[in-house]
C-alpha positions in Angstrom: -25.3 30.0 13.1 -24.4 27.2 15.8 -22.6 25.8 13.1 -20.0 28.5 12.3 -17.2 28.8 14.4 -17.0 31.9 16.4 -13.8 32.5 15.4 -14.5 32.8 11.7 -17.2 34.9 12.7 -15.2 37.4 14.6 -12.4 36.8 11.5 -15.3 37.6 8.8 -15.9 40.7 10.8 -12.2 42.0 10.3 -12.6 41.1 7.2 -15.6 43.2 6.5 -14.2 46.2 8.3 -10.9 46.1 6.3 -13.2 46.0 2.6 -15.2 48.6 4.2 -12.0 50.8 5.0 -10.6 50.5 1.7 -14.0 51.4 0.2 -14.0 55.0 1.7 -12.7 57.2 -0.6 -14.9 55.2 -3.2 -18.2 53.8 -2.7 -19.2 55.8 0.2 -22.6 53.8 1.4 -21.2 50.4 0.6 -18.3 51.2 2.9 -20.4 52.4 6.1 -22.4 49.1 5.5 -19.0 46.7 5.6 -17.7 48.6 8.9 -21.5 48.5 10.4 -21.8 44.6 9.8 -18.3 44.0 10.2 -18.4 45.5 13.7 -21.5 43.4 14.2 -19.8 40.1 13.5 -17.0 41.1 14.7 -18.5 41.7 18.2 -20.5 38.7 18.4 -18.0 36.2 17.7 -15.4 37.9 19.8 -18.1 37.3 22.4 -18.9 33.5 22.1 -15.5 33.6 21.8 -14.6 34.7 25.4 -17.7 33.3 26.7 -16.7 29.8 25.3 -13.4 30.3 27.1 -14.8 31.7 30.2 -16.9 28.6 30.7 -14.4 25.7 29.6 -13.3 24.8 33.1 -17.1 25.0 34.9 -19.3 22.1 33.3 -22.0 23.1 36.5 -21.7 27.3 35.5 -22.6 26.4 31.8 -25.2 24.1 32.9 -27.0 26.7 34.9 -26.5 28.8 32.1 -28.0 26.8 29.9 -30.8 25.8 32.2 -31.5 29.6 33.2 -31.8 29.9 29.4 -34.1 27.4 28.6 -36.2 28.7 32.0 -40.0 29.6 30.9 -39.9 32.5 33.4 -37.1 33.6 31.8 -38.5 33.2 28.6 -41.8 35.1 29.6 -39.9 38.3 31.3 -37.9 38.2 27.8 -41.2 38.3 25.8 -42.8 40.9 28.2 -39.4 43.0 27.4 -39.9 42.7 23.9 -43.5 43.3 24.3 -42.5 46.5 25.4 -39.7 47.7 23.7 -42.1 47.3 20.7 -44.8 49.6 22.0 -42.4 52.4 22.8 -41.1 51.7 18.8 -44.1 52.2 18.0 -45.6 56.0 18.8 -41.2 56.7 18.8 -41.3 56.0 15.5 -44.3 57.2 14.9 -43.6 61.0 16.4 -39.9 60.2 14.5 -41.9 60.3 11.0 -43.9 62.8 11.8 -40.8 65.2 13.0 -39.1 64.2 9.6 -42.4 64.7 7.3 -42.6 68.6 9.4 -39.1 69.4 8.8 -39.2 68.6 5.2 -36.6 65.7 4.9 -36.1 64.1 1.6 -39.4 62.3 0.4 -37.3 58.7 -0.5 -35.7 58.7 3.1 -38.9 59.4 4.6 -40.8 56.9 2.8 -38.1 54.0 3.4 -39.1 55.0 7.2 -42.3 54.6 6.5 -42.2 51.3 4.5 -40.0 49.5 7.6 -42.3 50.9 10.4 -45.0 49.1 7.9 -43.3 46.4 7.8 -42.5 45.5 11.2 -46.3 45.9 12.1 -47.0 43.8 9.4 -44.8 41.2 10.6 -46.8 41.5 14.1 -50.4 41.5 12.5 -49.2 38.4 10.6 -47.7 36.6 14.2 -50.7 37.8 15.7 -53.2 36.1 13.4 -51.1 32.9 13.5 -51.0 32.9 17.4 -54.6 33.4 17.5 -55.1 30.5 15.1 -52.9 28.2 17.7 -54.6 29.2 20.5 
């Protein structure tokens, strides 16, 4: 993503939004998605974007950016957050699926719940394993 200019990030965005736009009276789903990412790119690349410009005339600012970035007690609080955030996903989630299964939602959106809350603690067993290995 470095690579990509932030600017056709932010213009691939519009673009997005526009398709999804003229999609609505169509292809209902398909249209929700292009406005959803489009808003997405859109956001991030409008960000860079005014980030890049922010910083162009303070060479020291973006070097204690980029230091404060690269910091490993950064790095560890950001972990610890994500550490976090991922327990409370978890029984969320959890009681989520559980609400959905009581109130009788429809089987297919249920089990697509269920296959990415899977998923993503699949993904963590797997990193788990693999740290444990390095370690």
């Amino acid at each position: 993503m470095k690579k990509l200019k932030e600017g056709w990030i932010a213009a691939a965005g519009v673009l997005l939004m526009m398709v999804g736009a003229g999609l609505l009276g169509r292809i209902e789903p398909l249209a929700y998605v292009c406005i959803g990412l489009g808003a997405g790119l859109f956001g991030q690349g409008t960000g860079e974007l005014v980030s890049r410009w922010a910083l162009r005339n303070s060479p020291e600012i973006r070097k204690q950016l980029e230091i404060a970035q690269k910091d490993e007690r950064n790095q560890a609080i950001a972990s610890q957050a994500k550490s976090k955030a991922f327990d409370m996903m978890t029984f969320s989630f959890g009681a989520l699926m559980l609400v959905f299964a009581l109130m009788q939602v429809d089987l297919a959106a249920l089990l697509m719940l269920v296959f990415v809350y899977l998923l993503v603690h699949g993904y963590a067993v797997y990193w788990h394993c693999r740290y444990e290995k390095e370690m």
